[in-house]
C-alpha positions in Angstrom: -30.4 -6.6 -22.7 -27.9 -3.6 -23.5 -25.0 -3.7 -25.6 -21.9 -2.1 -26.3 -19.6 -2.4 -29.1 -15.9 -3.5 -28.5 -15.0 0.1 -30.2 -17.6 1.5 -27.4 -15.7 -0.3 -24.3 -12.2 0.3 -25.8 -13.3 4.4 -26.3 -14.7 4.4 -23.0 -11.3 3.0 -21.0 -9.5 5.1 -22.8 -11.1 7.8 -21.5 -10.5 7.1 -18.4 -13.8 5.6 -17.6 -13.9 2.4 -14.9 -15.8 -0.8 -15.7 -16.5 -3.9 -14.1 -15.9 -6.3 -16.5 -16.2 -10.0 -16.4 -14.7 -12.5 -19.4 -16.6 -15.7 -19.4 -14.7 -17.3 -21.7 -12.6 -20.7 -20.4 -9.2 -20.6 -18.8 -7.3 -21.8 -21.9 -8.6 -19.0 -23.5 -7.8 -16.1 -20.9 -4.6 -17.2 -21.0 -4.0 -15.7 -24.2 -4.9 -12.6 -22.7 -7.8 -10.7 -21.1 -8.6 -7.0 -20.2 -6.7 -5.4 -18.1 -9.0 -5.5 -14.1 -11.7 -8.2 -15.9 -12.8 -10.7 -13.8 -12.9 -14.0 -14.8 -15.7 -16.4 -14.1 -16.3 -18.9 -16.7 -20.0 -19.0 -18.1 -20.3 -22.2 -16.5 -19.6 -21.2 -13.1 -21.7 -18.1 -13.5 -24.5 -19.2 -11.3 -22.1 -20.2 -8.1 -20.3 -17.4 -8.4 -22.9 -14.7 -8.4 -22.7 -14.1 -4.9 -19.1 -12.2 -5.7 -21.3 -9.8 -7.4 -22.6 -6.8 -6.6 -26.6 -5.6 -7.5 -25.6 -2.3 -7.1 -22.7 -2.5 -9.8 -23.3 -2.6 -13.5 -21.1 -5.2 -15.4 -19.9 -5.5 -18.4 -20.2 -9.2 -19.7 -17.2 -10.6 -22.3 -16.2 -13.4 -24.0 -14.6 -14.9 -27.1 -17.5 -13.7 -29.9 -20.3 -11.9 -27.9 -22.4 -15.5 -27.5 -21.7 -16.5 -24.2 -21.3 -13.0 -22.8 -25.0 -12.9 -24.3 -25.8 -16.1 -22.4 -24.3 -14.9 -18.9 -26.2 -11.6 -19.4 -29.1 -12.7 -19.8 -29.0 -15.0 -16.6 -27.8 -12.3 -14.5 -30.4 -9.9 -15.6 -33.3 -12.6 -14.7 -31.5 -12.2 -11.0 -31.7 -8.7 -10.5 -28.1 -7.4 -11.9 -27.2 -4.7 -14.4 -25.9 -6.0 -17.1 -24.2 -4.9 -20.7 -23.1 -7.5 -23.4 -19.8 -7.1 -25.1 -20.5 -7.6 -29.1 -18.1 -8.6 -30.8 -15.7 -10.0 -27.6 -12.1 -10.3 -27.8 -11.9 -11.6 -31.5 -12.5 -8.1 -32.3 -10.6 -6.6 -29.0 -7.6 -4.6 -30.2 -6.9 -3.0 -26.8 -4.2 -3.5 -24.2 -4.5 -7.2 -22.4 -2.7 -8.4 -19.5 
C-alpha cells in the first residue's frame, strides 16, 4: 500500500496539486472539520459506496490517526483501485478545513 505523510498531502495542495481525497472517519468527527473537496464515506460504508468511485482515479484515503484510512485502503486496493494512505490523519492535519 502507498503512503503519504500529512506534511506530504499538505505540501502537495499547496502547490496547487488536486487530490481525491476521502475521510473515513464518522460523522461526529467530520464535523469538527475535514479537508477542503474530501469526500466523506465512513469506513463502514466503504464497501456500498464504492460504486461512486472511479478505477481510473487515485485516492487519497484519511481519517482520524492513519488506521482506518489503512483499513479502507487496503480493501479498495483488493478491488482494483489506486489507493494512498494518509499517516498520521487529521490529529496531525494543520491545514485549512472546511
Amino acid at each position: 500500500m502507498k503512503t503519504m505523510t500529512v506534511k506530504e498531502v499538505e505540501q502537495k495542495l499547496g502547490a496547487g496539486e488536486q487530490f481525491n481525497i476521502i475521510d473515513v472517519r464518522e460523522v461526529d468527527e467530520v464535523k469538527e472539520g475535514k479537508i477542503p473537496s474530501a469526500i466523506h464515506i465512513p469506513l463502514g460504508l466503504i464497501e456500498f459506496r464504492m460504486h461512486e468511485l472511479d478505477k481510473n482515479k487515485e485516492y487519497i484515503m484519511v481519517c482520524r490517526s492513519g488506521n482506518r484510512s489503512g483499513l479502507a485502503a487496503r480493501f479498495l486496493e483488493s478491488q482494483g483501485f489506486s489507493v494512498i494512505n494518509m499517516l498520521g490523519g487529521m490529529m496531525n492535519w494543520v491545514g485549512p478545513t472546511e
